[in-house]
MARBA-531438 format. One record per residue: x, y, z of N, C-alpha, C in turn; residue number from 1; chain; residue in one letter. Coordinates in Angstrom, 1 decimal. Example, Ala and Ser with C-alpha at 12.3 -4.5 7.8 and 13.67 -1.06 7.14 Angstrom:
// MARBA-531438
[rec [13.2,-5.7,7.8],[12.3,-4.5,7.8],[13.2,-3.3,7.8],1,'A','A']
[rec [12.8,-2.2,7.1],[13.7,-1.1,7.1],[12.9,0.0,7.9],2,'A','S']
This chain:
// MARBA-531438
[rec [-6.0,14.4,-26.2],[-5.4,14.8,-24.9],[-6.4,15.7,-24.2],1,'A','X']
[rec [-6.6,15.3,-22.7],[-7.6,16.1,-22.1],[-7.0,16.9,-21.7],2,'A','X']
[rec [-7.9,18.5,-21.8],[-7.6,19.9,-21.5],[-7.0,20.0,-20.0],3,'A','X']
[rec [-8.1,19.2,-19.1],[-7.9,19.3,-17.6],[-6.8,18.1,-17.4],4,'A','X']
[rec [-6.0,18.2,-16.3],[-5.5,17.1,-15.7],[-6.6,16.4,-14.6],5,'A','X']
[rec [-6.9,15.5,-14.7],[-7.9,15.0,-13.6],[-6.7,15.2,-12.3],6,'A','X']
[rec [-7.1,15.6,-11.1],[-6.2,15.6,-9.7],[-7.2,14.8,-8.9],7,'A','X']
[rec [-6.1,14.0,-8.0],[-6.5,13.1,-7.1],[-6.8,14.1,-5.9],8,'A','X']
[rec [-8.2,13.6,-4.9],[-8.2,14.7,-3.8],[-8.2,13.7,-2.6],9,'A','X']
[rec [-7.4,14.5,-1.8],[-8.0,13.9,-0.6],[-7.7,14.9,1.1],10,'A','X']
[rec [-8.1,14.3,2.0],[-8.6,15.2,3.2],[-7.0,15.7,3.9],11,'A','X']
[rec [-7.1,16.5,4.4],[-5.6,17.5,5.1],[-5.2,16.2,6.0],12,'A','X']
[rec [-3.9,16.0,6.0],[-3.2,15.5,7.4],[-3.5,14.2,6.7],13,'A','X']
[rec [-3.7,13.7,5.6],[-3.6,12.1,5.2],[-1.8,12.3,4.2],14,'A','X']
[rec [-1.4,11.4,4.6],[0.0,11.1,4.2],[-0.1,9.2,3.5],15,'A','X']
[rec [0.8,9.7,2.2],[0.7,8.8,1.3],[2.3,8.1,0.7],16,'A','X']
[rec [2.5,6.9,0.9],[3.7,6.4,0.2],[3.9,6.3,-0.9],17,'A','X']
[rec [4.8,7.0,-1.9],[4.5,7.1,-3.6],[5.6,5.5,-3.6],18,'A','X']
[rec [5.0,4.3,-4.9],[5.7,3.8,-5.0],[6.7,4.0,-6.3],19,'A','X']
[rec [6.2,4.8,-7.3],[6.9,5.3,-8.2],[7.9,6.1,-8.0],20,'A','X']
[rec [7.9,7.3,-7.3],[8.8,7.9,-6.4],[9.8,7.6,-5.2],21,'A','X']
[rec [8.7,6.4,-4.5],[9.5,6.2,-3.2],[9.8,7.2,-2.3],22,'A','X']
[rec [8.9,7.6,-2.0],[8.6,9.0,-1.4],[7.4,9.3,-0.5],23,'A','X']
[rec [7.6,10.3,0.7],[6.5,9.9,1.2],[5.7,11.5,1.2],24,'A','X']
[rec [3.7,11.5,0.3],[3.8,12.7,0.0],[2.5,12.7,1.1],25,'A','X']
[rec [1.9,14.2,1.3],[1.3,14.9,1.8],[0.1,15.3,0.8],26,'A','X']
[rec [-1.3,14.2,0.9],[-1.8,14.4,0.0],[-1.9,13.4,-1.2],27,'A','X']
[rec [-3.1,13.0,-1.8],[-2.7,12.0,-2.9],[-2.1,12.9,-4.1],28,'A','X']
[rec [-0.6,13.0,-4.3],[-0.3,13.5,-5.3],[0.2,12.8,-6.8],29,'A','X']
[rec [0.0,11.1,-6.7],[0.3,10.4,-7.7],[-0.7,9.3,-7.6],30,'A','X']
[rec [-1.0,9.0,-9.1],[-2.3,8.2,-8.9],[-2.6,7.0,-7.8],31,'A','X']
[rec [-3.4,6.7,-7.8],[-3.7,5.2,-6.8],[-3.1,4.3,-7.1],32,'A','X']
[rec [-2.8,3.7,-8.4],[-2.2,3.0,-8.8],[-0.4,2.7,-8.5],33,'A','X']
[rec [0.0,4.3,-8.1],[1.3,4.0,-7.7],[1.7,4.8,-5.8],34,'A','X']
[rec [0.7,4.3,-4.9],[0.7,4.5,-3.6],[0.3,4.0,-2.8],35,'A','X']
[rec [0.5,3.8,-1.5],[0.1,3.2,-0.5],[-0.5,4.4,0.0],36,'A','X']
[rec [-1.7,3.7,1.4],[-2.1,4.6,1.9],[-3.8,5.1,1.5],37,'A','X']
[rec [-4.0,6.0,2.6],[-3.8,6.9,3.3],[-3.0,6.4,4.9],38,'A','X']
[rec [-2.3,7.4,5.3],[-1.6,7.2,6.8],[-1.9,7.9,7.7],39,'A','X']
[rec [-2.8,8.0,8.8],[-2.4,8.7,9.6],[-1.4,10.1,9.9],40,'A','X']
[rec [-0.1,9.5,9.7],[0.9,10.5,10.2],[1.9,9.9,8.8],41,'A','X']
[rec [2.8,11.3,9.2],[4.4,10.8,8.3],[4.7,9.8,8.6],42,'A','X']
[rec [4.7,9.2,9.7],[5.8,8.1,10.4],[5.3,6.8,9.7],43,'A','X']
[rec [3.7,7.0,9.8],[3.7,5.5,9.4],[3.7,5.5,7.9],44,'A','X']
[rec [3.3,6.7,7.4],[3.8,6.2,5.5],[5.2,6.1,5.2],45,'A','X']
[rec [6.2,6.3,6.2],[8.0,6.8,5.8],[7.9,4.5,5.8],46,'A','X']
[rec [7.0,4.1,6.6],[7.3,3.0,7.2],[6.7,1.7,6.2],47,'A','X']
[rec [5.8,2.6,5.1],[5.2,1.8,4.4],[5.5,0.1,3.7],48,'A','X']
[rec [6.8,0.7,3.5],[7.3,-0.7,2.4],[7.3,-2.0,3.4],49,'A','X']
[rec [7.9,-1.6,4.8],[7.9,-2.4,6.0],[6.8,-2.8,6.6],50,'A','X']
[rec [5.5,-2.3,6.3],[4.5,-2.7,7.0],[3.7,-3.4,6.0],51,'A','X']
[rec [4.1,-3.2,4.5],[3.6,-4.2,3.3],[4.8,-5.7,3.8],52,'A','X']
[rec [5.9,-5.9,4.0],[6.9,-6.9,4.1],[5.9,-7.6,5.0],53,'A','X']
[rec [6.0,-6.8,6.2],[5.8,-7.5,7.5],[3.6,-8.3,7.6],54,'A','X']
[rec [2.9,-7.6,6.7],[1.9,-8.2,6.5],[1.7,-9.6,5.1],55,'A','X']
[rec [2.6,-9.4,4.7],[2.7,-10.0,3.4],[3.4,-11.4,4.1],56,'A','X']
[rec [4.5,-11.5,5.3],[4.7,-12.9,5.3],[3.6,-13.4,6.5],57,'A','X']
[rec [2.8,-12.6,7.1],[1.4,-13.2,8.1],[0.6,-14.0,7.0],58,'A','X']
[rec [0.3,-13.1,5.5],[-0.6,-13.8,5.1],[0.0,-15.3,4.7],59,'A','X']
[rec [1.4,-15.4,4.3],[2.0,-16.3,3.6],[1.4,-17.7,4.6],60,'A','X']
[rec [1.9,-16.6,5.6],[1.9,-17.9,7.4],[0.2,-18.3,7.7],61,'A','X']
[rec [-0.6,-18.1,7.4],[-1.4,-17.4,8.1],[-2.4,-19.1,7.4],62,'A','X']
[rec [-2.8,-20.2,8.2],[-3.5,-21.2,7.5],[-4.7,-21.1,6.6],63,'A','X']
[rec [-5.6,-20.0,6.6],[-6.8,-19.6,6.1],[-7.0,-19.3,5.3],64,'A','X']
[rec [-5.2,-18.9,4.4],[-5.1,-18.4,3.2],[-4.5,-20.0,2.3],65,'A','X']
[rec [-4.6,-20.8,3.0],[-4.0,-21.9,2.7],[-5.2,-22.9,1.9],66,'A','X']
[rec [-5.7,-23.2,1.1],[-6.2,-24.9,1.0],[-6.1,-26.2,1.7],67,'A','X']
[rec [-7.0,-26.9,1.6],[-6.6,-28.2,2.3],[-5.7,-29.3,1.1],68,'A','X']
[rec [-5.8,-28.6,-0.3],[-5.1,-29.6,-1.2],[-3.7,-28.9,-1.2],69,'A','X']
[rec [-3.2,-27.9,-1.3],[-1.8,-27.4,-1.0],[-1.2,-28.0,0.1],70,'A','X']
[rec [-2.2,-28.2,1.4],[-1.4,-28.5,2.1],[-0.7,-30.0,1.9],71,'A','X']
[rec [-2.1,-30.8,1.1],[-1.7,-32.3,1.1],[-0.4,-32.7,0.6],72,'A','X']
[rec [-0.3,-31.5,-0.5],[0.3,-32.0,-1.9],[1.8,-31.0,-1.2],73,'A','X']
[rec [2.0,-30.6,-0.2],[3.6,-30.2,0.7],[3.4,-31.4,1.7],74,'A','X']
[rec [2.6,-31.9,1.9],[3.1,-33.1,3.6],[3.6,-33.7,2.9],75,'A','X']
């Protein structure tokens, strides 16, 4: 067991969406593994899960993420 806790650092006024908590903190206070972010402001990490939804169906849509055999093998 390590003596120190390693702590995540990062710069004043970056705001972070915990997804383990579901929370939005002030500061990386839970590893990278379980956060979105860095945010600008509160607003846009309160907004997080919505701005993962809402880029997640662009990519779905988005042809360039597509193959040309995928597409054959859906026409």
């Amino acid at each position: 067991m390590p003596l120190f806790k390693k702590r995540a650092v990062g710069k004043p006024g970056e705001w972070y969406y915990c997804l383990e908590h579901k929370k939005v903190e002030e500061g990386p206070q839970c590893p990278a593994k379980d956060r979105f972010g860095p945010y600008a402001s509160r607003a846009e990490a309160e907004h997080a899960m919505e701005t993962a939804r809402e880029r997640n169906l662009e990519w779905e849509n988005d042809p360039k993420w597509h193959d040309s055999s995928t597409r054959a093998e859906d026409g």
